[in-house]
N, C-alpha and C positions, 0 to 999 in steps of 0.2 A: 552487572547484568544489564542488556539491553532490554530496551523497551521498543515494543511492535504495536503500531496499529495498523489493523487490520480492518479494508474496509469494502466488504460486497456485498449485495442486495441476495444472493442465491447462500441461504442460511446451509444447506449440506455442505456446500466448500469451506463457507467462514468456520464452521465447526471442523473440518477436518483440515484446517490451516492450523487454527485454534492449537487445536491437538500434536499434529506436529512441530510446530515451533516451541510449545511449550515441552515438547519431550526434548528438546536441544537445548533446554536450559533458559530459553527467554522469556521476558513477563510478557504478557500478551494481554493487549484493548483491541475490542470487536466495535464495531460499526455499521449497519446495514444500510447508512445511504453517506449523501456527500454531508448534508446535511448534518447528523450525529457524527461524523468525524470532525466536521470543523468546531463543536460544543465539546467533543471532547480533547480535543489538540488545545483548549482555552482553561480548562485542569488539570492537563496530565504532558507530564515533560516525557517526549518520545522523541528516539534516536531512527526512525525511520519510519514510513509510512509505504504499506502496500496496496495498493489504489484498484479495486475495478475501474472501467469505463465507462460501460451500459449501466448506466443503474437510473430506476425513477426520480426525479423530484429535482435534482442538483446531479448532472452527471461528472466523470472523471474529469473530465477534460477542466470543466468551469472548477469541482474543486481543486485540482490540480493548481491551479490559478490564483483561490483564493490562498493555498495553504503558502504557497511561493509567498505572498505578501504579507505573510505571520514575521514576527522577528522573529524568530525561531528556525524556522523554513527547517524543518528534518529533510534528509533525503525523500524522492519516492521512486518507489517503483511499481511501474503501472505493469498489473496485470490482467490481459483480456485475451479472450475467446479471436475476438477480431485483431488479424493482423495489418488492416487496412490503416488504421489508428499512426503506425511506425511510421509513415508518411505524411501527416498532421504535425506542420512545424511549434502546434499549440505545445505538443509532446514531448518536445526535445529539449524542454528545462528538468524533465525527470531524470535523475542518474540512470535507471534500466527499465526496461520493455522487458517483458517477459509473456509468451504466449500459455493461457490458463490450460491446467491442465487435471487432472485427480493424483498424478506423478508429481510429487513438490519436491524431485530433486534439482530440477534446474530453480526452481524460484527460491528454494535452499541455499544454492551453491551462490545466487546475484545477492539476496542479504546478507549473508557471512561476506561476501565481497566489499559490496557497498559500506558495510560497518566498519570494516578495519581499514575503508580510506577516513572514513572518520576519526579513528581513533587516535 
């Protein structure tokens, strides 16, 4: 079984991410900033990472950055509201872009993707 973390500051979506990925069979860690993603990436062995952007404190972009220089480095996939972002060459170490949505079929179909090139 894969391991998800999961990590946006707006608690409705992390909970209904939460909810569906774990109805697909995967263990899922929640996050609400860049900040608790990176203390929890330092206990828990995960096979992928789904990033907001905008978030307070530590945004995507710099975790994105920090989590790249883990030895670990799990894929991410940056999921944001702003599409502006996909042209930020900061961005283009993440396996997928994905535009946020309350439909998590497309951000469904990029983790199922991204995991079996991992596998």
């Amino acid at each position: 079984m894969s391991t998800i973390l999961i990590v946006d500051d707006e608690k409705n979506l992390l909970r209904l991410y939460e909810k569906e990925f774990r109805l697909d069979g995967y263990s899922v860690i929640t996050a609400n900033s860049g900040v608790e993603a990176l203390h929890k990436l330092e206990s828990n062995a995960v096979n992928l990472v789904i990033l907001d952007i905008r978030m307070p404190e530590l945004d995507g972009v710099e975790t994105l950055k920090r989590i790249m220089e883990l030895p670990s480095k799990p894929p991410i996939i940056l999921n944001s509201a702003y599409t502006s972002y996909k042209d930020n060459f900061l961005t283009w170490a993440a396996a997928a872009y994905v535009v946020k949505s309350s439909d998590v079929t497309e951000l469904k179909t990029k983790a199922k993707e991204v995991l079996e090139k991992q596998a």
